[in-house]
C-alpha positions as CSV (number, residue, x, y, z in Angstrom):
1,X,0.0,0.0,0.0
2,X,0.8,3.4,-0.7
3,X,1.1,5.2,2.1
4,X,3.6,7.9,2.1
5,X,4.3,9.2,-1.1
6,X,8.3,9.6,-1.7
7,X,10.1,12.6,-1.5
8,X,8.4,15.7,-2.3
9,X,7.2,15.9,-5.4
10,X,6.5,19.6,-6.9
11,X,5.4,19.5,-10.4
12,X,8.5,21.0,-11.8
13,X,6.2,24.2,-12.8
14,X,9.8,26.4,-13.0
15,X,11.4,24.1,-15.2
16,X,8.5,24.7,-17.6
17,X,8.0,28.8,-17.1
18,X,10.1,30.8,-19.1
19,X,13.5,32.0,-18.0
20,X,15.7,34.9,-19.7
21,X,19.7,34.1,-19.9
22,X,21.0,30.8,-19.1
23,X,19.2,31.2,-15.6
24,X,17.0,28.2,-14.1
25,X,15.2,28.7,-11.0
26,X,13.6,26.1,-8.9
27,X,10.6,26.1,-6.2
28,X,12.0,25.8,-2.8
29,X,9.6,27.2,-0.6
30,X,5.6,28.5,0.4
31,X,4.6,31.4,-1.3
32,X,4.8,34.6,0.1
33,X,3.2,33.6,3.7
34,X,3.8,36.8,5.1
35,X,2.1,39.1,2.0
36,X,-0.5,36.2,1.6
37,X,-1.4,36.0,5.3
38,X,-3.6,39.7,5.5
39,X,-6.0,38.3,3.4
40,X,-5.8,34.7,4.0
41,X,-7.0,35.0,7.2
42,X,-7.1,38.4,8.0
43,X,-8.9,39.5,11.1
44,X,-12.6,39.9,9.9
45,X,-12.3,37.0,8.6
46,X,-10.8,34.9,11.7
47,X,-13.9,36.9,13.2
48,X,-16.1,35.3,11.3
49,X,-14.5,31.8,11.4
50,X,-15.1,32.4,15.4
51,X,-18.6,33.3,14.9
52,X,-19.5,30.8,13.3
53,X,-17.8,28.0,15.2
54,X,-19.6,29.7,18.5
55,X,-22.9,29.6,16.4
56,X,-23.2,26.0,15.5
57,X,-26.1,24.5,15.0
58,X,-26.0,21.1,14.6
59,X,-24.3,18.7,17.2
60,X,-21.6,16.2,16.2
61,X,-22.3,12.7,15.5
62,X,-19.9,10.6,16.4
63,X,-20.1,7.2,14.0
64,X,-18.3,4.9,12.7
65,X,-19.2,5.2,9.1
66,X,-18.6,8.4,7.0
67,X,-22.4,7.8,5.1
68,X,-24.1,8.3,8.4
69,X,-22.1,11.3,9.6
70,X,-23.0,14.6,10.6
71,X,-21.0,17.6,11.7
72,X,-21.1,20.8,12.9
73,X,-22.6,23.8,10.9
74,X,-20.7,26.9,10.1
75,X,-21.7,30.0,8.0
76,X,-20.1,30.1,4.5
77,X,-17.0,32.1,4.9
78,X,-16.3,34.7,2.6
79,X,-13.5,35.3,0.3
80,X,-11.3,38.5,1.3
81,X,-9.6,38.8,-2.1
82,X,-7.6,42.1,-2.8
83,X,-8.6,44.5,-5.8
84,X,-5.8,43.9,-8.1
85,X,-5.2,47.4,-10.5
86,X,-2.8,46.5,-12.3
87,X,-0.5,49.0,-13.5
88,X,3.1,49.0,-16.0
89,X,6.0,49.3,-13.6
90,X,9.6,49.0,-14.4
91,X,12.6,50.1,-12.4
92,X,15.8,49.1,-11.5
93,X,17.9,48.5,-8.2
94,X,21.8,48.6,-8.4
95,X,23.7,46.5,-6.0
96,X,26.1,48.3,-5.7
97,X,24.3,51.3,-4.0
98,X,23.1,49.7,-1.3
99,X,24.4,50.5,1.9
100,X,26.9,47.2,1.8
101,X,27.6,45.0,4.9
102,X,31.3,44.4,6.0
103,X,31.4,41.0,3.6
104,X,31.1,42.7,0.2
105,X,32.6,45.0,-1.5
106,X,31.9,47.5,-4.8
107,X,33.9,45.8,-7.9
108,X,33.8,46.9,-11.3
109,X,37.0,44.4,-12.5
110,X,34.5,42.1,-15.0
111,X,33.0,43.6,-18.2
112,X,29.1,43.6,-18.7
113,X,27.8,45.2,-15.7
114,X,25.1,48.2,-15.4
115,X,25.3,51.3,-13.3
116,X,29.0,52.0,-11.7
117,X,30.1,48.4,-10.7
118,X,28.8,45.0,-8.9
119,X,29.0,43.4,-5.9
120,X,31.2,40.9,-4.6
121,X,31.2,38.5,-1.5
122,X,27.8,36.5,-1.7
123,X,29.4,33.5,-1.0
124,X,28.0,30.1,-0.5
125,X,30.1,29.1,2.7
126,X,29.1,31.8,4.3
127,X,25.7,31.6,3.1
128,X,25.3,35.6,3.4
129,X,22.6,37.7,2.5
130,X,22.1,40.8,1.1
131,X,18.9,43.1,1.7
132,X,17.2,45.3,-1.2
133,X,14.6,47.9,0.2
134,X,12.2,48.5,-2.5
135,X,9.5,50.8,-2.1
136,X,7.1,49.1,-4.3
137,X,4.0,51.7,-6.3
138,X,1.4,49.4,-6.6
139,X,-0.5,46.0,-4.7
140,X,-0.1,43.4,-7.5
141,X,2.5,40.7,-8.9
142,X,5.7,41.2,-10.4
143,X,8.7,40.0,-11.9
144,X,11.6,40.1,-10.2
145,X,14.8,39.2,-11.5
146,X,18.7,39.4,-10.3
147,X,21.2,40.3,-12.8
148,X,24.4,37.9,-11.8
149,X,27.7,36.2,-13.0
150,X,29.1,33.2,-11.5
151,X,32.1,31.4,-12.9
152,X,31.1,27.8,-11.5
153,X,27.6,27.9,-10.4
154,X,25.8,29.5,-7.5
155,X,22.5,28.9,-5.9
156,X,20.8,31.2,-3.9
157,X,17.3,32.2,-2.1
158,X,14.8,35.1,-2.7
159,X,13.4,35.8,0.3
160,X,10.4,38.9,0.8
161,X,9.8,40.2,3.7
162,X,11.5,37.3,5.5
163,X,9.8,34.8,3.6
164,X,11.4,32.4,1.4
165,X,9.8,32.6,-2.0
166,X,12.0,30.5,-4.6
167,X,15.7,29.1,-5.3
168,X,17.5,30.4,-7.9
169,X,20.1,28.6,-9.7
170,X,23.0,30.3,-12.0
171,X,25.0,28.5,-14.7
172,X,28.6,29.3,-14.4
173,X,28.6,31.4,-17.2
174,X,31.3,34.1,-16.4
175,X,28.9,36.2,-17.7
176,X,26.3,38.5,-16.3
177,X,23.1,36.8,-17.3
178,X,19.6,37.3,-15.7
179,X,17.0,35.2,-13.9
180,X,13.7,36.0,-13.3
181,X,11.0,35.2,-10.9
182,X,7.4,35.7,-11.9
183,X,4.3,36.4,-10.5
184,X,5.7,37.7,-6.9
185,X,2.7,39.4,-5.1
186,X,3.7,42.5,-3.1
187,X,1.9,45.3,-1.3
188,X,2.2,48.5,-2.3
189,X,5.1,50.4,0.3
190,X,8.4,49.6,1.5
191,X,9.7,45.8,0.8
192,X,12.0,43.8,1.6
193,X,13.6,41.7,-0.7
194,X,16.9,39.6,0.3
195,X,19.1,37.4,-1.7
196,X,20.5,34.6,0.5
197,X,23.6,32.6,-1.1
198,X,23.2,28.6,-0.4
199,X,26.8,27.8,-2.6
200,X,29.0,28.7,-5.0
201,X,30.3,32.4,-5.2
202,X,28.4,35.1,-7.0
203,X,28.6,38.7,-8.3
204,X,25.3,40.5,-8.2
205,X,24.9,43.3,-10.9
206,X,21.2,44.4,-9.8
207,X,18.1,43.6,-9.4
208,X,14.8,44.6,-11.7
209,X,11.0,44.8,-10.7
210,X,8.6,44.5,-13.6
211,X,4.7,44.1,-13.2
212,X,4.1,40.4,-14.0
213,X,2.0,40.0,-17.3
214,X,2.8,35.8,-18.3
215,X,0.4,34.7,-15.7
216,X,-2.8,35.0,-16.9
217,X,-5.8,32.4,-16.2
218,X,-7.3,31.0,-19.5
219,X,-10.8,30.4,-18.4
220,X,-11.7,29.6,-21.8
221,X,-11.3,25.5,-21.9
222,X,-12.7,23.2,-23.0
223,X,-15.2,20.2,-21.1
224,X,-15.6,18.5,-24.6
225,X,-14.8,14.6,-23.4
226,X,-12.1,13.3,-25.4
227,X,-14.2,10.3,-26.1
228,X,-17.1,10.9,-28.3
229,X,-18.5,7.9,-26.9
230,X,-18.3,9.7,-23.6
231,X,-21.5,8.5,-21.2
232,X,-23.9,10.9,-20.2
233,X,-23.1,11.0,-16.7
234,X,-19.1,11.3,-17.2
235,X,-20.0,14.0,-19.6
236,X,-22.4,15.5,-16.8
237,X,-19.3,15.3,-14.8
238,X,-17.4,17.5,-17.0
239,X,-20.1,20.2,-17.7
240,X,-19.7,20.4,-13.6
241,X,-16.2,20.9,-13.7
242,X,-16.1,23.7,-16.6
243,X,-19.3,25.7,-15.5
244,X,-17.2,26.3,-12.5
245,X,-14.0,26.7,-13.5
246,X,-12.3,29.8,-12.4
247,X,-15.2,30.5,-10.4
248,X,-15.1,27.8,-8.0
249,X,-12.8,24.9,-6.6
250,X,-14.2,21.5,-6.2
251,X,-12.8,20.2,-3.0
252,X,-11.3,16.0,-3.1
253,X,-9.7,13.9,-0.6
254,X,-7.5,10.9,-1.4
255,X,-8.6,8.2,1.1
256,X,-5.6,5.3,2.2
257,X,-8.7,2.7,2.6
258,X,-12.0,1.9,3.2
259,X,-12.7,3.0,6.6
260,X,-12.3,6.4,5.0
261,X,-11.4,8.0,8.2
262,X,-10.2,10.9,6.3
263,X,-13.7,11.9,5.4
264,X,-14.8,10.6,8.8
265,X,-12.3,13.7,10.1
266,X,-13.4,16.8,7.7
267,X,-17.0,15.9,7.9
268,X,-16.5,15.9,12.1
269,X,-14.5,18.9,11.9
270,X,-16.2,20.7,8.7
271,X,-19.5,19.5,8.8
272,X,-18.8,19.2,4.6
273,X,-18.5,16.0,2.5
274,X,-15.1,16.7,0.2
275,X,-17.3,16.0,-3.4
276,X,-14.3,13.8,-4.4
277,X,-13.1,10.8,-2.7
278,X,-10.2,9.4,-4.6
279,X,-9.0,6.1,-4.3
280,X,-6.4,4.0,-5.8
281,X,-6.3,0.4,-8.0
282,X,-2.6,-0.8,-6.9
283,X,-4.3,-3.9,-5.4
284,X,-5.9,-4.7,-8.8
285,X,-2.4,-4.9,-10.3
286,X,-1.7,-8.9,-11.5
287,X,1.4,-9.4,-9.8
288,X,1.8,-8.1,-6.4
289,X,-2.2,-7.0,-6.0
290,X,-5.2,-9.2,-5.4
291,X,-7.9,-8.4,-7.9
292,X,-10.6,-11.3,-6.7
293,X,-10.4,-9.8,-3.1
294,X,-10.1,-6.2,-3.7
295,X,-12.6,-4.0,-2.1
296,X,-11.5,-0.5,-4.1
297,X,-14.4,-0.7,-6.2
298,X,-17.2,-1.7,-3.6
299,X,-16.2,1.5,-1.8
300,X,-16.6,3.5,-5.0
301,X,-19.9,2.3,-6.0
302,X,-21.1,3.1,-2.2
303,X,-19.5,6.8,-2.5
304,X,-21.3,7.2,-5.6
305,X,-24.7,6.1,-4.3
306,X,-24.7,8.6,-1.9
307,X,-24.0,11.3,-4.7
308,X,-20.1,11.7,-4.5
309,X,-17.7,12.1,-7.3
310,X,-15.0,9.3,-8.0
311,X,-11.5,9.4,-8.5
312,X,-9.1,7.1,-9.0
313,X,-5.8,6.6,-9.5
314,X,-3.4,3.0,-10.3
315,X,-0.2,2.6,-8.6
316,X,0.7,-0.1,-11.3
317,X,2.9,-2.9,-9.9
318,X,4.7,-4.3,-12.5
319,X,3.5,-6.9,-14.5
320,X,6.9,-9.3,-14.1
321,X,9.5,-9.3,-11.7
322,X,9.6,-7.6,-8.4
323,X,6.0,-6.2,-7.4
324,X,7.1,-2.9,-7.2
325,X,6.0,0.7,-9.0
326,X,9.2,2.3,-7.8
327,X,11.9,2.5,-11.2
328,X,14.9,1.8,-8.3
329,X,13.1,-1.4,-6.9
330,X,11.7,-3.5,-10.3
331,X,14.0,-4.8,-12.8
332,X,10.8,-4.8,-15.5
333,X,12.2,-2.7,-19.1
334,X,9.0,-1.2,-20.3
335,X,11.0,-0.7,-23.5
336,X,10.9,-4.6,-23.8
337,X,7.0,-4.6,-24.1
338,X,6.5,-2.3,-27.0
339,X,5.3,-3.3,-29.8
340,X,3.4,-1.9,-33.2
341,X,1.6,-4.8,-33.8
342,X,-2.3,-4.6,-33.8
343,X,-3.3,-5.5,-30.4
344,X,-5.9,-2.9,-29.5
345,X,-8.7,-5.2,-30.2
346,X,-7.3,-8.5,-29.7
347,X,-9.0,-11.0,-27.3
348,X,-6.6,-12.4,-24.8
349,X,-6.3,-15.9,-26.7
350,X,-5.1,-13.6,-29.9
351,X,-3.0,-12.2,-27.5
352,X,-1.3,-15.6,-26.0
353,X,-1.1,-16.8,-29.4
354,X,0.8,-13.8,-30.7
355,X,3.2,-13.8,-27.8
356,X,3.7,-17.8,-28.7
357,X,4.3,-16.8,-32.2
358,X,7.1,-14.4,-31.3
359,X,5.0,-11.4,-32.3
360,X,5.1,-9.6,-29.2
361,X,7.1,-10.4,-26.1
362,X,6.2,-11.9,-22.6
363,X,6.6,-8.1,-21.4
364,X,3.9,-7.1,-23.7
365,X,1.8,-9.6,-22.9
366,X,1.5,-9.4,-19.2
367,X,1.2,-5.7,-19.6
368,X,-1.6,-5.8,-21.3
369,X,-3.0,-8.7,-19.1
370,X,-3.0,-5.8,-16.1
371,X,-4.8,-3.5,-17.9
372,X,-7.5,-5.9,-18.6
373,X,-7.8,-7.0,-15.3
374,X,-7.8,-3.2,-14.3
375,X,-10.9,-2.8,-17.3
376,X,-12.6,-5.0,-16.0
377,X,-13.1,-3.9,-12.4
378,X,-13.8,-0.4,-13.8
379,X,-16.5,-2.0,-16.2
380,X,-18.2,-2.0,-12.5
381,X,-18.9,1.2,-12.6
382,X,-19.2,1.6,-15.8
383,X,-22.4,-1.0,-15.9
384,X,-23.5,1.0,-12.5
385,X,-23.4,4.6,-14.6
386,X,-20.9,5.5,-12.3
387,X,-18.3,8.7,-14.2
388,X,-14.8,8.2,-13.2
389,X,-11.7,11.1,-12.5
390,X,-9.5,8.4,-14.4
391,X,-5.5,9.3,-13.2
392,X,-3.0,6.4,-14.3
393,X,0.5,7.0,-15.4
394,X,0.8,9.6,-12.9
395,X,3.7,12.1,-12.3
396,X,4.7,11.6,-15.6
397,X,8.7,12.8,-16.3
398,X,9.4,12.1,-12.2
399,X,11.6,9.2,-13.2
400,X,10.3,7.9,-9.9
401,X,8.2,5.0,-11.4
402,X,8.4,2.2,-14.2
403,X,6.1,3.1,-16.7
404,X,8.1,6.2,-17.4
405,X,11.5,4.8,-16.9
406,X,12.0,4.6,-20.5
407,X,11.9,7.4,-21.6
408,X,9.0,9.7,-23.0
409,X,8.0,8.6,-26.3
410,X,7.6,5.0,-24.8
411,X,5.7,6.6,-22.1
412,X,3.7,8.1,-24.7
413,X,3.2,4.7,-26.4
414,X,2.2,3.1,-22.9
415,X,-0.6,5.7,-22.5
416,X,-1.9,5.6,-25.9
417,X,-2.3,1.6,-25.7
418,X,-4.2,2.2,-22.4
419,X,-6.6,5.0,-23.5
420,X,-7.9,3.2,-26.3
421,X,-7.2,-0.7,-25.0
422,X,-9.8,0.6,-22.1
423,X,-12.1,3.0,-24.6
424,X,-12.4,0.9,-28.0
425,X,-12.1,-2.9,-26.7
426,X,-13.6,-2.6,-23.3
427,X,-15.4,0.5,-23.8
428,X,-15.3,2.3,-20.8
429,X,-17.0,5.1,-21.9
430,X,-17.4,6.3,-18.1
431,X,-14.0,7.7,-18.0
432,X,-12.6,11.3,-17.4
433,X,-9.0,11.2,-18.4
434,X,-6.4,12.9,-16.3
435,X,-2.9,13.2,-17.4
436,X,-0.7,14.3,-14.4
437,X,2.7,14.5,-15.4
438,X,5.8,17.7,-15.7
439,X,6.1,18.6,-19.6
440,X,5.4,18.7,-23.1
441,X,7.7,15.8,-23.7
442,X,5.9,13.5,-22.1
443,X,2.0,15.0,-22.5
444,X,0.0,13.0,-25.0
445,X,-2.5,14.3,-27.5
446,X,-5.3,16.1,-27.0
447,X,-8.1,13.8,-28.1
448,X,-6.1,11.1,-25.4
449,X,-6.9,12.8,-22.1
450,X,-9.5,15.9,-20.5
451,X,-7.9,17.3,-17.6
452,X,-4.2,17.9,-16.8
453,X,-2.9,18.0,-13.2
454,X,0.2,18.8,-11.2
455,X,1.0,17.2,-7.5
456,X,2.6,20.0,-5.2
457,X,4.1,18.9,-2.2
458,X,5.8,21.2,0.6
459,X,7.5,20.9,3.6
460,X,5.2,21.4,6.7
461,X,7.0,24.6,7.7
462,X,6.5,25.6,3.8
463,X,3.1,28.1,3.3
464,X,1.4,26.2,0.2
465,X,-0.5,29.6,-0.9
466,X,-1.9,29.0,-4.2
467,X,0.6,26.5,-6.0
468,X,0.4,29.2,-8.9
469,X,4.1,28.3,-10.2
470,X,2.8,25.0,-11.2
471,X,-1.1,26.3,-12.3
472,X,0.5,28.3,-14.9
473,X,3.3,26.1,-16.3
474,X,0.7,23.5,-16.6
475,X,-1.3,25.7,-18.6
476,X,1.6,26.4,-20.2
477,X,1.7,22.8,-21.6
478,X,-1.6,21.9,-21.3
479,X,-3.6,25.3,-23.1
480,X,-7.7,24.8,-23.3
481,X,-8.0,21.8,-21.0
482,X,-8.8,22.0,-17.7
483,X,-6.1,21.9,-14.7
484,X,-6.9,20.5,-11.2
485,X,-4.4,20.1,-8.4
486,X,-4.5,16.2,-8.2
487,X,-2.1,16.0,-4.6
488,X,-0.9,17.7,-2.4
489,X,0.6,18.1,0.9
490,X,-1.8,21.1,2.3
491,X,-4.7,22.4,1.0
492,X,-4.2,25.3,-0.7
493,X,-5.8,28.7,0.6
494,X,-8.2,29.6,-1.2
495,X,-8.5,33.3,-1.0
496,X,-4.7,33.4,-2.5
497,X,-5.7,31.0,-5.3
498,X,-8.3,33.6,-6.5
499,X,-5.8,36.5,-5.9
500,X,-2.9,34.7,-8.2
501,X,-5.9,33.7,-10.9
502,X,-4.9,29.9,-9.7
503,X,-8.6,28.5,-9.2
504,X,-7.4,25.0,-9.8
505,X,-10.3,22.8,-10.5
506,X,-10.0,20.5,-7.9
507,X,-7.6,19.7,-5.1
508,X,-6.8,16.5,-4.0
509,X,-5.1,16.7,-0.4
510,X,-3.0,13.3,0.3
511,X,-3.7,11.2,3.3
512,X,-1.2,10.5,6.3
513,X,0.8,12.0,7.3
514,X,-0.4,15.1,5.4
515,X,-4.1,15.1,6.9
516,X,-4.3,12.4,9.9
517,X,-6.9,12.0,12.9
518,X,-5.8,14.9,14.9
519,X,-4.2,18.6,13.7
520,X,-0.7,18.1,12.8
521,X,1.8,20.6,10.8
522,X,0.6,20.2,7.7
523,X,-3.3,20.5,8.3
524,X,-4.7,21.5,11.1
525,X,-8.8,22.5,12.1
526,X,-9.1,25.9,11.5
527,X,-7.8,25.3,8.4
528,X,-10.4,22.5,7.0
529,X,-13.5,24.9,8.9
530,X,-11.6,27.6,6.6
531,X,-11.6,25.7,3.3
532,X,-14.5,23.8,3.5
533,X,-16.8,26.6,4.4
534,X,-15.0,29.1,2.0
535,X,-17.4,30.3,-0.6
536,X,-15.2,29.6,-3.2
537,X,-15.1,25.8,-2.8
538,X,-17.9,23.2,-3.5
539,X,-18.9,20.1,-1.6
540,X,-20.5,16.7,-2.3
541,X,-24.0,19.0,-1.5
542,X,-23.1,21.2,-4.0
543,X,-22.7,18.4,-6.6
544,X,-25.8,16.7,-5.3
545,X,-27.4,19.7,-6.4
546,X,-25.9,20.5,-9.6
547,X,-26.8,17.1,-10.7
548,X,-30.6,17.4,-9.8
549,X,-31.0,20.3,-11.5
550,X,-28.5,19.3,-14.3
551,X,-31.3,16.2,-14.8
552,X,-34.0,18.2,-14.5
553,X,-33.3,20.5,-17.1
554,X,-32.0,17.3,-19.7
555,X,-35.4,16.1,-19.3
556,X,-37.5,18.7,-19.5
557,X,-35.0,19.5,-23.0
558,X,-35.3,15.7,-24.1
559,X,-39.3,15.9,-23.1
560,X,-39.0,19.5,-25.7
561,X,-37.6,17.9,-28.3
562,X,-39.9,14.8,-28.5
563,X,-43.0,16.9,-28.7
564,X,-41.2,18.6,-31.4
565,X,-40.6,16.0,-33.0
566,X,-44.3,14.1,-32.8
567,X,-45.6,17.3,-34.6
């Protein structure tokens, strides 16, 4: 079972956002805690949290299943968001003016520079900082980049107002080059803005503020399913998703098992059903998993009866060898198992008899064994009308696991088997295709998946804010299709998502250690009474609803159109 993920994976958002020079910079930290926190949870609004925790009106039910729950009520919180003007700024800061600590020095030696030098003695071994104060016109985001040279490499931290915002590493160029990071939201008045050095040695030129204009939300996407075959209720599904898009953010929670004592919590604490429970088919894998006993599906079909979405996720053992999904612990060479033989629609005896004939290999053939076994347990809820948030192949580009091991046009070739292995011979029509993965080598065609999502985890000290570095790259990559935040270590706050413009779709928080029976440093109750009562995130009850009326109005249209047609 799954139950940590490993390591922290951030959806390498920076690696896909443009970058000037021969710069890279790379996440390291929250964003922007201390600007975000005002309106976060500013005072009314921790005023009206209070309120409406002292105003409850329904007692707690303490049970022992999440369908019979009840919580306490709260009064919808409102979103605080900040009237953004935004307004064309550009000016520079030289380095060189500041009033310089004892460690560096004024240098004008190397060729390239602006203003009357640079600075020297930001050294890594000393890991040294230098402070910028920037009196900053206007309340909105902006571009901030360093002008810098190393001759090896350096790597240092932007920090604002004492918060660390990202890494930034330089090639050792021997040249001044510049980096930029976008999309920094500041107040308007006096800044802060530090540059701590982690190694290596750098000169620093000067540093330029810009207002930000790459991140823009595209709300403009489309919730056609990729599958004209779609069902009705996966398509219903969709229209739910688009029609509040940028307006609203579905809330999800990935739950380790059945006893779904991760609902069991938010519901206690929140009162609110997440509208997504996600779940995941590792224990439907062939070798390692045990299909015939395997209750994943039972619990979906008993989530969806009582009018929540589905999601669902594979962590694919492999199909030989060790039963593992890590790349580091299974010797299985997906490489092995290609093949451009026609064996989309082949029954499994074509199958076995191809593999006998030397037409594809042993590696192809249990591969596609899996996925067959996985069909078929999805056919469940296919035959039960049951729409499915459909995730395999996740994290895409990590490295981390097998089915990308080999590299990205085989992973392409893996994906494309699967999509229409489960569409055109098993024709599981129910399914919402999510591709989750960090670039454009590695994303398939558009008519192949619906949704694209990132997984952004931070370390508990780390403020999540809005995960807006990875929103935008994705829709960077992904332009038109819808982009939900399928993992993650925190929830994200909700009133900053709407400030960056990063109204994911849906989040997806993990389970233990990141949300566990009791508040811990990664989520804690005032936060879940905070999300889960924000009016800018729906519930299972608001999905209930939508799909009531959503039926109501596809009959009285069908109802129309038949009297239409009779005369």
């Amino acid at each position: 079972m799954m139950r940590n993920k490993r390591g922290a994976f951030l959806t390498a958002a920076v690696m896909l956002l443009s970058m000037s020079g021969c710069a890279r910079i790379q996440q390291t930290s929250g964003y922007l805690d201390e600007q975000a926190a005002p309106f976060a949870w500013s005072e009314p609004a921790a005023e009206e949290a209070a309120s409406a925790a002292a105003a409850t009106t329904a007692a707690m039910t303490v049970t022992t299943t999440a369908a019979q729950l009840t919580g306490p009520e709260f009064t919808e919180l409102p979103l605080h968001v900040p009237y953004l003007d935004m307004q064309t700024v550009s000016f520079t800061m030289q380095a060189e003016d500041l009033e310089l600590p004892a460690a560096f020095e004024e240098s004008n030696e190397l060729a390239g520079y602006t203003g009357s030098g640079y600075v020297s003695g930001l050294q890594g071994e000393l890991n040294n900082t230098i402070v910028f104060e920037a009196e900053i016109p206007y309340s909105q985001h902006y571009d901030i980049s360093l002008i810098a040279c190393t001759d090896t490499g350096a790597e240092c931290t932007l920090l604002v107002n004492g918060t660390e915002i990202t890494g930034i590493a330089i090639e050792g160029s021997g040249k001044f080059i510049s980096a930029t990071a976008p999309g920094i939201y500041m107040d308007a008045g006096m800044n802060t803005i530090s540059i701590r050095q982690e190694s290596g040695d750098m000169y620093l030129d000067c540093m330029e503020f810009a207002n930000n204009t790459s991140l823009v939300p595209n709300c403009y996407v489309t919730t056609e399913s990729c599958n004209p075959d779609a069902t009705s209720e996966a398509r219903r599904l969709l229209a739910f998703l688009g029609e509040n898009y940028g307006q609203k953010i579905v809330s999800g929670q990935h739950a380790e098992n059945g006893d779904d004592s991760e609902i069991i919590r938010i519901v206690e604490t929140t009162g609110k059903f997440p509208a997504i429970r996600f779940a995941d088919l590792y224990s439907y894998s062939n070798n390692g998993g045990d299909p015939e006993n395997a209750q994943t599906i039972a619990d979906c079909i008993e989530w969806a009866e009582q009018g929540g979405i589905v999601g669902l996720m594979w962590h694919w053992y492999a199909p030989m060898g060790e039963a593992a999904v890590f790349t580091e612990e299974t010797d299985f060479d997906l490489y092995q198992a290609v093949t451009y033989e026609n064996v989309i629609m082949a029954s499994p005896g074509e199958l076995e008899e191809m593999y006998e004939n030397g037409l594809i290999t042993e590696e192809c053939l249990r591969l596609i064994e899996d996925i067959d076994t996985v069909s078929l347990a999805l056919k469940e809820l296919c035959d039960a009308d049951i729409p499915v948030l459909w995730r395999p192949l996740h994290q895409a580009g990590g490295e981390l696991y097998w089915w990308d091991s080999a590299g990205s046009d085989v992973y392409l070739w893996l994906w494309n088997l699967l999509h229409e292995r489960m569409v055109e011979y098993h024709q599981l029509n129910n399914l919402v295709w999510v591709w989750n993965g960090l670039g454009t080598a590695y994303l398939p065609g558009s008519g192949y998946y619906d949704i694209a999502s990132a997984d952004v985890y931070m370390d508990a000290e780390q403020a999540f804010g809005s995960g807006y570095e990875a929103y935008y790259a994705l829709q960077e990559i992904a332009e038109g299709k819808l982009l939900a935040l399928s993992e993650c270590s925190s929830l994200p706050d909700v009133t900053t998502a709407f400030r960056d413009g990063a109204v994911w779709s849906y989040f997806g928080l993990w389970y233990k250690p990141y949300l566990s029976a009791e508040d811990n440093e990664y989520t804690d109750s005032e936060t879940l009474i905070a999300v889960y009562n924000s009016e800018g995130v729906l519930t299972r009850e608001d999905y209930i609803d939508y799909c009531t009326q959503y039926d109501a109005y596809a009959a009285e249209t069908e109802s129309v159109t038949t009297e239409a047609a009779l005369w």
